[in-house]
C-alpha positions as CSV (number, residue, x, y, z in Angstrom):
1,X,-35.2,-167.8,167.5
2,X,-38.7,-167.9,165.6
3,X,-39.6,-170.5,167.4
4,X,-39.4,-168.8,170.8
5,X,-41.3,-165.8,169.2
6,X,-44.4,-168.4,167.9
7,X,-45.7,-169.6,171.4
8,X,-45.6,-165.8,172.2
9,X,-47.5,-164.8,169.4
10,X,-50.1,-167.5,170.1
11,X,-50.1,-166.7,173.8
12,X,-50.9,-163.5,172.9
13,X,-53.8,-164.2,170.0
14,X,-55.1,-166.3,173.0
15,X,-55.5,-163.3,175.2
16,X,-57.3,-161.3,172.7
17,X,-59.5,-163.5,171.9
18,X,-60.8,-164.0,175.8
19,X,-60.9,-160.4,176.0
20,X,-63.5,-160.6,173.4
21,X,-67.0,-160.3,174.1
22,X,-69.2,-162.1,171.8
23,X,-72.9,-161.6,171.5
24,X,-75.3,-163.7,173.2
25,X,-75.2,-167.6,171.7
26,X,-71.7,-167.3,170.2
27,X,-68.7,-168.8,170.8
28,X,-65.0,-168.3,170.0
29,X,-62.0,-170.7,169.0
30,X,-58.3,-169.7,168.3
31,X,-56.8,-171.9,165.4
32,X,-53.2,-170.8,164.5
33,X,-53.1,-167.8,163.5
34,X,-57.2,-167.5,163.0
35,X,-60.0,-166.5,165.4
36,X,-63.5,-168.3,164.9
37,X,-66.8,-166.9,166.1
38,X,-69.8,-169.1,165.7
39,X,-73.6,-169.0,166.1
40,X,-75.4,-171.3,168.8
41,X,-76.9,-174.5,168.0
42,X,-80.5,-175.7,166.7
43,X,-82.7,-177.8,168.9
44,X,-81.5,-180.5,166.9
45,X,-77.9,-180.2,167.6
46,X,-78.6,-180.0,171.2
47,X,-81.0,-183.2,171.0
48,X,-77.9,-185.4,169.5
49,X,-75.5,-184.0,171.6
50,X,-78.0,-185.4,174.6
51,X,-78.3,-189.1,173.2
52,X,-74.5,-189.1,172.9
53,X,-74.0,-187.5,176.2
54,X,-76.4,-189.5,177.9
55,X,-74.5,-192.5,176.6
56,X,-70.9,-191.5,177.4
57,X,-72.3,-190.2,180.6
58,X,-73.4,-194.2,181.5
59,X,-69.8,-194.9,180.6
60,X,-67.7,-192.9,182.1
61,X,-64.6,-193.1,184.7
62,X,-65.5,-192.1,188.1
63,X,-62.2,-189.6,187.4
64,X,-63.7,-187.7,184.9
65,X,-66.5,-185.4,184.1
66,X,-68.3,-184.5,181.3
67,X,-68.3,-180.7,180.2
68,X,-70.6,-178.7,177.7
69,X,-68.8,-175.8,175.9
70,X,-65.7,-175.6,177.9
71,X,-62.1,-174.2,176.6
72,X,-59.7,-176.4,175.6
73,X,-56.7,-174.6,174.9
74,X,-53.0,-175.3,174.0
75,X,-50.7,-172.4,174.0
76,X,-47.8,-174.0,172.9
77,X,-49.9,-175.0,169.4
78,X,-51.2,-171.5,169.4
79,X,-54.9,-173.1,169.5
80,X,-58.0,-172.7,171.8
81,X,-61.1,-174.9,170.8
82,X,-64.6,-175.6,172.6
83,X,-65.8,-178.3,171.6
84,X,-69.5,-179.7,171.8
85,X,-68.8,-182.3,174.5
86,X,-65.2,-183.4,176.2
87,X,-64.4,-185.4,179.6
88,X,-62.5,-184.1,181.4
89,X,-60.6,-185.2,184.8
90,X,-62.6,-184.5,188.1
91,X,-59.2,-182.9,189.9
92,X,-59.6,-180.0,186.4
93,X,-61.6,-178.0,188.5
94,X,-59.0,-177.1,190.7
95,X,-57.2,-175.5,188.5
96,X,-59.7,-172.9,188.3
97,X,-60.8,-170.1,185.7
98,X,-62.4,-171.0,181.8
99,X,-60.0,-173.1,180.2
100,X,-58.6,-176.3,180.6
101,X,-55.2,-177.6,179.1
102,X,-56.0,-180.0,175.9
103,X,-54.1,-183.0,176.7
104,X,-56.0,-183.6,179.7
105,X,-59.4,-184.2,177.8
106,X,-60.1,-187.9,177.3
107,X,-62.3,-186.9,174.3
108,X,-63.6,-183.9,171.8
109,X,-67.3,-184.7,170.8
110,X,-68.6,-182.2,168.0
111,X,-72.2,-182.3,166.3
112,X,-71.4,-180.6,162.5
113,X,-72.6,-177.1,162.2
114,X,-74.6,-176.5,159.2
115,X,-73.5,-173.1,158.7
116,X,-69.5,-173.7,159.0
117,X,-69.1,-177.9,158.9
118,X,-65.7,-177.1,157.4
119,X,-64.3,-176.1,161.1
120,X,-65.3,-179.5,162.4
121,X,-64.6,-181.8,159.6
122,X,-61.3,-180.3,158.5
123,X,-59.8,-177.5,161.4
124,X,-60.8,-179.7,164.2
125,X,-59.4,-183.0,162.7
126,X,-55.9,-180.9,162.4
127,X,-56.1,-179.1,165.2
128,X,-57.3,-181.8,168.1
129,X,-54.4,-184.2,167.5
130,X,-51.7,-181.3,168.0
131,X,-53.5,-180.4,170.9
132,X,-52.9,-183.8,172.2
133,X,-56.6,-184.8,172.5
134,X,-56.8,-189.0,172.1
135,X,-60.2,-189.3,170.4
136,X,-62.3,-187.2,168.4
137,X,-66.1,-188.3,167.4
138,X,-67.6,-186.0,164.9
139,X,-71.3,-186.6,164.0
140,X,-72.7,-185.0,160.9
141,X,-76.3,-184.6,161.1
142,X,-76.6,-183.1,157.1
143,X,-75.2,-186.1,156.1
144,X,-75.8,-188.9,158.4
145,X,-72.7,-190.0,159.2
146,X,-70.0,-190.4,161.9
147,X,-66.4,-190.3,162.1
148,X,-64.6,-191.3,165.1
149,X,-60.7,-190.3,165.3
150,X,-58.0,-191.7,166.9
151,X,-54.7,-192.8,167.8
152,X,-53.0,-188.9,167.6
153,X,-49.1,-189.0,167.0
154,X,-47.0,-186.8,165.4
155,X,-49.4,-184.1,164.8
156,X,-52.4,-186.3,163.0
157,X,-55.0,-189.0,163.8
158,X,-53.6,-192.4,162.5
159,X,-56.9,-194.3,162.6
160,X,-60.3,-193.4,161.5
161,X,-63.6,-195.3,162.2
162,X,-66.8,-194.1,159.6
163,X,-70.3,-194.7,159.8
164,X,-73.8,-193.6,158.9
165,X,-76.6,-193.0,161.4
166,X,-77.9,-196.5,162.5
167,X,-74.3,-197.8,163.0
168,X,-72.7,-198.6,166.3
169,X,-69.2,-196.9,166.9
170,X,-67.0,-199.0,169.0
171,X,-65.8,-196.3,171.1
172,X,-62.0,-197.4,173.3
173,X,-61.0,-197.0,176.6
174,X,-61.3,-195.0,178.7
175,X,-65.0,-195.7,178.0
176,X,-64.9,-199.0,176.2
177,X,-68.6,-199.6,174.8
178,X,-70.8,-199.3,171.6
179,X,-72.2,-196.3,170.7
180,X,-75.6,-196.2,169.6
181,X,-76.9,-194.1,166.9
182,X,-79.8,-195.3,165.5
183,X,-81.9,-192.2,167.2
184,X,-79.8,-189.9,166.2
185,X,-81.6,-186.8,163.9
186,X,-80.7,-185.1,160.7
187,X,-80.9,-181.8,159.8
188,X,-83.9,-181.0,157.6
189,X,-83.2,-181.0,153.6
C-alpha cells in the first residue's frame, strides 16, 4: 500500500514545485523528496555549453531536437530535473506544455555549477538513470574534466568514460562521433 501512496506523494511535490515562482535566472528541480532552486549560469558556462551544443547539434538525428533548460520529469521516480542541454524527439512538441517525460530524452548534458557541483556530480548521476535517461555527459569546468555516463539498468549507470579538457569523448549512438574538448574553458581559480 506505500507504494501506491509514493507516486502520489511525488505527483504532488511535482505540482508544488511548478506552482513556484522563482526569481528571475533561477531554476527548480524535484529530487525525491527534495526541491532545488539554483542561480543562472556565468558567461562561461554558457560558452561551453555552445561548443558542446554546437557539436552535438552537427550530429544529431533528423528525429530529435536539441533543448536548453527544459523539464524532464518522471513522476513515477518522484523526480523533475532541467538539465543544461538534452535531445529530445521532434514529435515532443506535441505533447505540449513545460515538461517532457525523461525516458524519451536521448541525452542529459550538464556544465558543473560552481556554487552547488554536488547536484550534478552526485544527485544527477542517481537521479538520471532512474529516470530512464541513456547517457549523461557532465563537464566540470573547476576541475577540467569530463565524465560521460552510460548504459542505465537497474536504477544506476553501469559504464563510465573520464577525461580532462583536451580529451576526446567517444560519444554512442544515437550521435556516434568524438567529442572535442580542447576549447573548452575553466572557471577562474
Amino acid at each position: 500500500m506505500s507504494e501506491l501512496r509514493i507516486p502520489e506523494r511525488h505527483a504532488q511535490l511535482l505540482a508544488y514545485a511548478q506552482s513556484l515562482t522563482p526569481p528571475s535566472g533561477w531554476k527548480i528541480e524535484v529530487s525525491g523528496d527534495e526541491i532545488i532552486m539554483m542561480a543562472g549560469p556565468s558567461v562561461i558556462h554558457q560558452r561551453d555549453l555552445l561548443l558542446v551544443r554546437r557539436q552535438f547539434d552537427a550530429h544529431c538525428p533528423a528525429d530529435l531536437m536539441p533543448s536548453e533548460n527544459t523539464d524532464l520529469a518522471s513522476p513515477h521516480t518522484g523526480k523533475l530535473r532541467n538539465p543544461d542541454l538534452t535531445y529530445i524527439p521532434l514529435d515532443t512538441v506535441e505533447l505540449g506544455g513545460n515538461q517532457v517525460p525523461a525516458e524519451l530524452a536521448a541525452i542529459a548534458v550538464e556544465i558543473v555549477s560552481p556554487s552547488n557541483p554536488e547536484n550534478d556530480l552526485v544527485g544527477k548521476v542517481r537521479d538520471y538513470p532512474q529516470m530512464g535517461i541513456p547517457l549523461y555527459l557532465v563537464i566540470d569546468p573547476r576541475e577540467g574534466t569530463l565524465t560521460l555516463h552510460s548504459e542505465p539498468g537497474q536504477g544506476s549507470y553501469h559504464r563510465r568514460w573520464t577525461g580532462k579538457f583536451g580529451d576526446t569523448v567517444p560519444v554512442p549512438a544515437p550521435f556516434a562521433f568524438e567529442l572535442a574538448t580542447a576549447e573548452l574553458l575553466r572557471y577562474p581559480a
